[in-house]
C-alpha positions as CSV (number, residue, x, y, z in Angstrom):
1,X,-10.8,-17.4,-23.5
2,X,-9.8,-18.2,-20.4
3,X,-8.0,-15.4,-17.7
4,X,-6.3,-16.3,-14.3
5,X,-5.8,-13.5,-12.3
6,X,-3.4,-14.3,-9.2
7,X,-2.6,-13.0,-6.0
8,X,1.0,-13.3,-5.0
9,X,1.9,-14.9,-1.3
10,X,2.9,-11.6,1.2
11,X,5.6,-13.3,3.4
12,X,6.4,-9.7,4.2
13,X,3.2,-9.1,6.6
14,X,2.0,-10.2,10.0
15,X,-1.4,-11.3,8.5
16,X,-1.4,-11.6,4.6
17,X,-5.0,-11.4,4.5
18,X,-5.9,-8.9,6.7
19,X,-6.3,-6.4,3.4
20,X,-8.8,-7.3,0.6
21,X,-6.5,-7.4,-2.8
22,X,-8.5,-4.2,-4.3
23,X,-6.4,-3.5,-7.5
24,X,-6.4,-6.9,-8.9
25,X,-10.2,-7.3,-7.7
26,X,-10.9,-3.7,-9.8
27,X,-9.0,-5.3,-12.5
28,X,-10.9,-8.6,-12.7
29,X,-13.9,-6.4,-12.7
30,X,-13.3,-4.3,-15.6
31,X,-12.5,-7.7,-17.6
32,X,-15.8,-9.0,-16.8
33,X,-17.8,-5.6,-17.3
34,X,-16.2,-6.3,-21.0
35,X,-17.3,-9.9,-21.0
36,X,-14.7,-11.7,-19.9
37,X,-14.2,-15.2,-18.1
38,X,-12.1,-14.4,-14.7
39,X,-11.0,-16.7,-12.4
40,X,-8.7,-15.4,-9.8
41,X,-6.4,-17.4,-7.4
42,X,-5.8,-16.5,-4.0
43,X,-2.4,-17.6,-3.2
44,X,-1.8,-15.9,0.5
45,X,-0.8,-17.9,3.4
46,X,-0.5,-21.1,0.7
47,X,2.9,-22.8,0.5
48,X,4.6,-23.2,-2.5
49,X,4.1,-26.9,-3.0
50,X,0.7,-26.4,-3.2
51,X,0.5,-22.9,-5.9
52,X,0.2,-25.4,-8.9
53,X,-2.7,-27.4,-7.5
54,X,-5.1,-24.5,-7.2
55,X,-4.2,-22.6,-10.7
56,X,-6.3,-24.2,-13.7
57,X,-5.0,-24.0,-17.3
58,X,-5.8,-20.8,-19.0
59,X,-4.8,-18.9,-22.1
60,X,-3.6,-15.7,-20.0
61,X,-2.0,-15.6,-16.8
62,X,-2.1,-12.5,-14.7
63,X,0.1,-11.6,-11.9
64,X,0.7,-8.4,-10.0
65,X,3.9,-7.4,-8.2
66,X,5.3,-5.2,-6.0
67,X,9.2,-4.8,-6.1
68,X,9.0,-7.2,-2.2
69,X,7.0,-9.3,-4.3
70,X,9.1,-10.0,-7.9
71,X,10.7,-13.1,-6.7
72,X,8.0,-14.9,-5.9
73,X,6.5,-13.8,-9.3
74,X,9.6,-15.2,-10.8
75,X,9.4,-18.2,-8.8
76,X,5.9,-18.8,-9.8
77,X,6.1,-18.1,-13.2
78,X,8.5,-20.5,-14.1
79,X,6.6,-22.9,-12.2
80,X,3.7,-22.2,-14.6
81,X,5.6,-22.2,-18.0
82,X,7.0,-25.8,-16.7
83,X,3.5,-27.3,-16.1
84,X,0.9,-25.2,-17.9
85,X,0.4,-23.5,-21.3
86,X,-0.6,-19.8,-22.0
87,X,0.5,-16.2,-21.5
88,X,2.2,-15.2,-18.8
89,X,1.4,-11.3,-17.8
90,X,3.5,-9.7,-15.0
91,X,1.6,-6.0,-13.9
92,X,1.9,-3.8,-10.7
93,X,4.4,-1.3,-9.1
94,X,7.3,-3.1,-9.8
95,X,7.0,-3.7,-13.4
96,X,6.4,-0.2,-14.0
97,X,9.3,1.7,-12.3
98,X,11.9,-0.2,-13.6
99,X,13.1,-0.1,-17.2
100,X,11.5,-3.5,-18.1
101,X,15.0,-4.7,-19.6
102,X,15.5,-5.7,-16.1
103,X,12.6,-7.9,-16.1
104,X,13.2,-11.8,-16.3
105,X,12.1,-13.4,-19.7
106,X,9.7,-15.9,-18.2
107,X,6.9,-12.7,-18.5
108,X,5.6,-13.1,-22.2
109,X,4.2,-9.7,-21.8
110,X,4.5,-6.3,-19.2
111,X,1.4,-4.1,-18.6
112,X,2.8,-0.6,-17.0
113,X,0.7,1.6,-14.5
114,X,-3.1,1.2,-14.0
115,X,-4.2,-1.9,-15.3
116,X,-7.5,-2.2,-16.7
117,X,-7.5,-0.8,-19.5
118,X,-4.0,-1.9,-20.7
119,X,-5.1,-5.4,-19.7
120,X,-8.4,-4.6,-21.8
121,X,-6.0,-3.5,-25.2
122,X,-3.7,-7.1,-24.3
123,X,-6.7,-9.4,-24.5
124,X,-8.4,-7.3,-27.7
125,X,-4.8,-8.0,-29.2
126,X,-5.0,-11.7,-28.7
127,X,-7.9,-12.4,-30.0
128,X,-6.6,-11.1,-33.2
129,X,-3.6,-12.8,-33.5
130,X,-0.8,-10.4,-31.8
131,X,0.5,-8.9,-29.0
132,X,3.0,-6.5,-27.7
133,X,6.3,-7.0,-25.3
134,X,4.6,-4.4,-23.1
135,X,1.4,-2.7,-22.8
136,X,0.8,0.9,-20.9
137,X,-2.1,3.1,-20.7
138,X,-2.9,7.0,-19.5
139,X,-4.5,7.0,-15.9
140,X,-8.2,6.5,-16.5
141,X,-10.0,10.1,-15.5
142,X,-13.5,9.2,-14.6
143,X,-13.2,6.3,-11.8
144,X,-16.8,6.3,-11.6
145,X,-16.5,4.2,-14.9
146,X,-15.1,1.4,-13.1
147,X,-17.2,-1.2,-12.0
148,X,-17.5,-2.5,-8.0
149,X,-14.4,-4.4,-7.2
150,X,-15.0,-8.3,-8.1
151,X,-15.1,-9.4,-5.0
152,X,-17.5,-12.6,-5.4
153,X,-14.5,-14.4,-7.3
154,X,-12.9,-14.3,-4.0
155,X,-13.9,-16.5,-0.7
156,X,-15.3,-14.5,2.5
157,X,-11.7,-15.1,4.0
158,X,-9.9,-13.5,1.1
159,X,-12.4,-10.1,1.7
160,X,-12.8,-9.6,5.1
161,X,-10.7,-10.1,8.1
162,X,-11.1,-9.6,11.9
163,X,-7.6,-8.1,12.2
164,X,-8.5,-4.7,10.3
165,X,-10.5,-2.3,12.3
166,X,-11.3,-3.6,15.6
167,X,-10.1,-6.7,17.1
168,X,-12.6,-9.7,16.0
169,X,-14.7,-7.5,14.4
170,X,-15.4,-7.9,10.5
171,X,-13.8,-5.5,8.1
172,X,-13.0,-4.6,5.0
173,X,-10.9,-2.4,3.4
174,X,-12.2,0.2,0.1
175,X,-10.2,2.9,-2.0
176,X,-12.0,5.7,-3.3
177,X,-9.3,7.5,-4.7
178,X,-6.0,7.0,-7.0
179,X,-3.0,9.6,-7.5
180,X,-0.3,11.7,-5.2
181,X,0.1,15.2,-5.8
182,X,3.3,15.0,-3.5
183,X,7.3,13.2,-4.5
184,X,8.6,12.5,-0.8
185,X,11.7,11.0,-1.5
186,X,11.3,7.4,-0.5
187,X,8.0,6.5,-2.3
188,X,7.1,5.5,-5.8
189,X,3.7,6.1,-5.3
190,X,2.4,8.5,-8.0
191,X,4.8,6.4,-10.4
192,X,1.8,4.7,-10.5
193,X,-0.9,6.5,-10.1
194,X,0.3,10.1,-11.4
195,X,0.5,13.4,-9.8
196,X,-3.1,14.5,-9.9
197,X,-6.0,13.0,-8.0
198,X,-9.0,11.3,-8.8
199,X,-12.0,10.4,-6.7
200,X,-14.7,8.3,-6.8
201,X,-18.2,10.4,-6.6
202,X,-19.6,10.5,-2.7
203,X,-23.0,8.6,-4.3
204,X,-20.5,5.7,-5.5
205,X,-18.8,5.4,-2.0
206,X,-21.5,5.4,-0.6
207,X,-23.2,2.4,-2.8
208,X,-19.9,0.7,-2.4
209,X,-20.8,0.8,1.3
210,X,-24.2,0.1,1.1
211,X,-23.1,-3.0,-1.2
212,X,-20.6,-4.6,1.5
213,X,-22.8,-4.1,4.8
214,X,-25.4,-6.2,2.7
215,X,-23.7,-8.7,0.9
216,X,-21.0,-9.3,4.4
217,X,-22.7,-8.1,6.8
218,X,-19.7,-5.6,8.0
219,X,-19.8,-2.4,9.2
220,X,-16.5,-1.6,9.7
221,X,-13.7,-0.4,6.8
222,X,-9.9,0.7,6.3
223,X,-10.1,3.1,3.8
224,X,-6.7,2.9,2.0
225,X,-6.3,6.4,-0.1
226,X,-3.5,8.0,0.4
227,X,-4.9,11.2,1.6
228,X,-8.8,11.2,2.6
229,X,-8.2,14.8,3.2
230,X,-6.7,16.4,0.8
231,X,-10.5,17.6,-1.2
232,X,-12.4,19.3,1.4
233,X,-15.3,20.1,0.0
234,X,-15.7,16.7,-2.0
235,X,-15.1,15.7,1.9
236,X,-18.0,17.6,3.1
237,X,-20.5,15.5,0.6
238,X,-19.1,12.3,2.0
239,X,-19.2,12.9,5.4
240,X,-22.6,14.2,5.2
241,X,-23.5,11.0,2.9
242,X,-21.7,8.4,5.4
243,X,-23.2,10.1,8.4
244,X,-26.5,8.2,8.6
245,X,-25.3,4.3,7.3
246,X,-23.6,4.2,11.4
247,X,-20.0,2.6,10.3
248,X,-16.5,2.6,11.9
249,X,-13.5,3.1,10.0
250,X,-10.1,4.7,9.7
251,X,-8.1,6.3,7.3
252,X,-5.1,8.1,6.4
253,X,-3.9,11.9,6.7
254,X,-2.0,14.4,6.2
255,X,-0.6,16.8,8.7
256,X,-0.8,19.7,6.8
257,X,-4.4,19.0,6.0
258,X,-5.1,18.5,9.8
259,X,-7.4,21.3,10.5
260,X,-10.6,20.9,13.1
261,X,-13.1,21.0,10.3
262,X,-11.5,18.6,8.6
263,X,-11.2,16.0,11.7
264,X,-14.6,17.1,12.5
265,X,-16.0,15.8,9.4
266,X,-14.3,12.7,9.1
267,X,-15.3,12.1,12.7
268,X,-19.3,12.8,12.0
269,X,-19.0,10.3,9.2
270,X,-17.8,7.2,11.4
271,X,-14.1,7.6,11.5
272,X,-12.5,6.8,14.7
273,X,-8.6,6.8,13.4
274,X,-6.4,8.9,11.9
275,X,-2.8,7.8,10.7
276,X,-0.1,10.1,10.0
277,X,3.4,9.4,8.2
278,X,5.0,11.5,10.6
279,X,8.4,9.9,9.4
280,X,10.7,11.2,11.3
281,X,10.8,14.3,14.3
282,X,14.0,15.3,12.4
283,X,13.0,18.5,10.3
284,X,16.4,18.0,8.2
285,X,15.2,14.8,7.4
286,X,11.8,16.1,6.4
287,X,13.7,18.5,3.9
288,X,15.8,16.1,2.6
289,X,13.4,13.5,2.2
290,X,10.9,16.4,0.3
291,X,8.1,15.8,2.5
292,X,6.7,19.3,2.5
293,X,5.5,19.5,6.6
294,X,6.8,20.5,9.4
295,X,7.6,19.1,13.1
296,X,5.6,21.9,14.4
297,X,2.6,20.7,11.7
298,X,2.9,17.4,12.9
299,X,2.6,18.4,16.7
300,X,-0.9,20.5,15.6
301,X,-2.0,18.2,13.7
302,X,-2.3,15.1,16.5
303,X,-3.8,17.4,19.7
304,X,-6.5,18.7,16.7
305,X,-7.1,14.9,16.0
306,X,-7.1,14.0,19.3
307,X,-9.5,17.4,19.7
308,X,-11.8,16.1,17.4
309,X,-12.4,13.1,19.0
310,X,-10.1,11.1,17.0
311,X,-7.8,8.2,17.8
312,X,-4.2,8.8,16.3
313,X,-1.6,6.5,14.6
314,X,1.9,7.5,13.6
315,X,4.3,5.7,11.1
316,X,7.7,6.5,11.7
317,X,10.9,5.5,9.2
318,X,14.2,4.7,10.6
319,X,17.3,5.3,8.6
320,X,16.0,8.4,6.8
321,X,18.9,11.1,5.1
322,X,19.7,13.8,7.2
323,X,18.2,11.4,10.6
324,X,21.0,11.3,12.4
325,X,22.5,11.8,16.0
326,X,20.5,10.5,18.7
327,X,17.5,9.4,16.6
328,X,15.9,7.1,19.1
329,X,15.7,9.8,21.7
330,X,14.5,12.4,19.3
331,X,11.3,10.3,18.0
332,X,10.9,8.9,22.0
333,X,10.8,12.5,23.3
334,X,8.4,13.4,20.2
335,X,5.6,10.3,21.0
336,X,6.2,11.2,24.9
337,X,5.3,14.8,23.7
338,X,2.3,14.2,21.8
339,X,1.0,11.0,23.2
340,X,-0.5,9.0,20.6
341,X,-2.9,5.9,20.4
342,X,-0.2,3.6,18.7
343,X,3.0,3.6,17.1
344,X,4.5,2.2,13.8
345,X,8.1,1.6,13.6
346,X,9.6,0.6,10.1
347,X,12.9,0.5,8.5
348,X,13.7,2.4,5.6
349,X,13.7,0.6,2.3
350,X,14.4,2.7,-0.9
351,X,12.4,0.5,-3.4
352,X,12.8,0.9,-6.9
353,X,10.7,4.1,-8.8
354,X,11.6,6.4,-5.8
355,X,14.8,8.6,-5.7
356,X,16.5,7.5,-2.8
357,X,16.9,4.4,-5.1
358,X,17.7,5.8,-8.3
359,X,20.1,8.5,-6.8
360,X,21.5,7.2,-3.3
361,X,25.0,9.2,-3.8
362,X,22.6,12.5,-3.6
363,X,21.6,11.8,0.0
364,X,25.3,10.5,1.2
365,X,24.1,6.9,0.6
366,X,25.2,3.9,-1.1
367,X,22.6,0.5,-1.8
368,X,24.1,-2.6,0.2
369,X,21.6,-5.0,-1.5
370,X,20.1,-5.3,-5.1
371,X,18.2,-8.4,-3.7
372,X,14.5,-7.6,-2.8
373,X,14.1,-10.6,-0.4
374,X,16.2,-8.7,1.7
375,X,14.2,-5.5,1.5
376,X,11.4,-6.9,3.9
377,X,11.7,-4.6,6.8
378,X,8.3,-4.2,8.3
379,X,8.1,-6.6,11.0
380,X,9.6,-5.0,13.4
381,X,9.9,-7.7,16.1
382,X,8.9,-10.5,13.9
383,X,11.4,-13.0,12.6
384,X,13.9,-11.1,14.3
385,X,13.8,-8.2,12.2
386,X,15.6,-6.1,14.6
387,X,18.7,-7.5,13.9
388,X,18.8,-7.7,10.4
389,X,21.4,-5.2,8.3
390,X,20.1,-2.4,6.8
391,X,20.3,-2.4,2.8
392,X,22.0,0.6,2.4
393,X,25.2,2.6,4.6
394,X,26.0,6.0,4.4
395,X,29.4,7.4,4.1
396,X,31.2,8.5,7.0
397,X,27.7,9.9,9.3
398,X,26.6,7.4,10.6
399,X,27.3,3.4,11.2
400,X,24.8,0.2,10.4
401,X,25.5,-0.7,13.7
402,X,24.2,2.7,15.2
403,X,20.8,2.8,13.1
404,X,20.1,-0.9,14.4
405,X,20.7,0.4,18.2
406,X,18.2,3.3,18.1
407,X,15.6,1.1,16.0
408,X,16.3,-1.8,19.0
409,X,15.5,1.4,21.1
410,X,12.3,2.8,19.4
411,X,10.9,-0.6,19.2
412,X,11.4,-1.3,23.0
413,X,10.0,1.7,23.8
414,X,6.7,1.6,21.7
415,X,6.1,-2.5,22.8
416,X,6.8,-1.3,26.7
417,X,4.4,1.1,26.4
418,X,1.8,-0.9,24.5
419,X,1.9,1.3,21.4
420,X,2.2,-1.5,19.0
421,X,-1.0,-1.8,18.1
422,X,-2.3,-4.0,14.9
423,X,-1.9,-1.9,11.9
């Protein structure tokens, strides 16, 4: 049997490849642990006239999709039932927080949350003559199980890029956890992963690690869990653990899990960075949005970061419920306050799975847009983002025209003072 696994084009980011692909490379390597043929296709920075020309015939096609991403899975799709034969499986975020009714007909079949072993039942179904519309299963409980991500089907260029950590420096991004306890407003994440958290064991971190500086001679690494410090004492082991292989990396936080022991640990294990999603310095909009902190947590938080040593990053959202009023001069005084290392502006898109897209009339809000193309609002700057309409309005608070002014403003103010850092 033979499985394509492929990586949609991301004409959504500044650099497409700065971040290794890790759930479809954790996916290919659960098919092989099970003996499997993978191949997987890189399709990133790769024109459309050229997708056909690098995807061989196979009997299953695999292709992962966020909701930015469904088009071009659409687009590709079709391109592959016209000039190939063979299964056609669409799996991600997308597929699994909408009701899959809405899903275009060109996907034979629909694997829902966590892939591998849904993917795993798909292929065993096959084989014996017959599968199902759509394929889901419960979130696997002992990541451990999982093999290394597959990262030799890839080239060096699709797993490590110069643009992640440091400037020119080689890096690589790892995930050592899945799951969200939390259900802020405008994210779908634990749609995916569920509410309760799972880790990989220190040990396996660390051989991941150990694994990458050998094979890719790298020492520095984004690590992309949601929270790296929400389990202290699992924290403890792996800062004690990381301590003595000398790497540089960054991670995310939370600010209500900001404390100096905390900060102090991840900075003896090689951390340099911290990034908060600060959101907003609006504490209506916190509440309304659900995101359980605080302004005042958020202010403690970044001088205990910057007390430990520690670089810090803040995302912002623009266009948040309950943000209203002079927004651009709230969030200005706020990063004038606290001073950080670098500043992320983005514009607030209420994909599908969270509840600011399910229940807009809730928040004052009504959707503009059902077209994800235009839902691609992380650019700031680029390809004159800045201008571009937002995709929803609300009712008679405030006006589109207002929340593009104090995003023009924000985004002024973090390039003039060299806070826009590569993310």
């Amino acid at each position: 049997m033979e499985i394509v696994l492929i990586i949609l084009p991301m004409p959504f980011l500044l650099a497409q490849k700065r971040n290794a692909p890790l759930g479809i490379l954790y996916l290919a390597a659960a098919l092989e642990k099970a003996g499997y043929r993978v191949t997987l296709v890189d399709l990133r920075d790769i024109d459309k006239s050229g997708w056909l020309e690098r995807i061989p015939q196979a009997d299953i096609y695999g292709i992962g999709a966020t909701s930015l991403e469904y088009n071009i899975a659409v687009e590709l799709a079709r391109k592959i039932k016209q000039h190939r034969e063979g299964i056609i499986v669409l799996g991600g975020i997308h597929p699994t927080v909408v009701n899959t009714s809405s899903l275009d007909g060109i996907f034979d079949v629909i694997v829902q949350g966590e892939g591998e072993l849904a993917m795993l039942e798909l292929l065993s179904d096959y084989q014996k003559g017959g599968i199902k519309r759509c394929y889901k299963s419960l979130p696997i409980p002992n990541l451990d199980s999982l093999p290394l991500p597959a990262r030799h089907l890839l080239p060096y260029d699709s797993i490590v890029s110069t643009r992640l950590v440091e400037q020119g420096q080689p890096g690589t991004t790892i995930i050592t956890s899945r799951g969200c306890p939390y259900d802020c407003t405008f994210c779908c994440n634990n749609k995916i992963w569920g509410r309760k958290v799972r880790f990989h064991s220190a040990d396996r971190v660390v051989d991941e690690i150990k694994f990458l500086m050998k094979e890719y001679s790298i020492y520095q690494f984004r690590f992309q869990d949601d929270m790296m410090t929400i389990n202290k004492p699992r924290l403890k082991e792996l800062s004690q653990k990381l301590r003595p292989l000398d790497i540089k990396w960054r991670c995310h936080g939370r600010v209500d899990h900001a404390d100096i022991e905390t900060l102090t640990l991840l900075k003896n294990a090689g951390c340099f960075e911290v990034a908060y999603g600060i959101e907003t310095a609006s504490q209506e909009a916190l509440d309304l949005c659900n995101k359980r902190t605080t302004v005042e947590q958020s202010i403690r938080a970044i001088q205990n970061t910057k007390r430990a040593g520690l670089k810090v990053r803040l995302f912002f959202i623009i266009g948040l419920p309950g943000d209203f009023g002079d927004v651009s001069g709230r969030n200005i005084a706020f990063i004038k306050m606290t001073e950080p290392d670098a500043v992320d502006i983005s514009t607030l898109s209420p994909y599908p799975g969270c509840e600011l897209y399910s229940n807009p009339a809730k928040f004052g809000m009504r959707l503009t847009s059902n077209d994800f193309d235009e839902y691609r609002m992380s650019l700031g700057w680029g390809n004159d983002e800045q201008e571009r309409d937002f995709v929803f309005e609300y009712q008679s608070i405030t006006t589109n025209q207002e929340l593009k002014y104090h995003r023009r403003e924000l985004l002024k103010f973090v390039k003039e003072n060299s806070l826009d850092l590569n993310r």
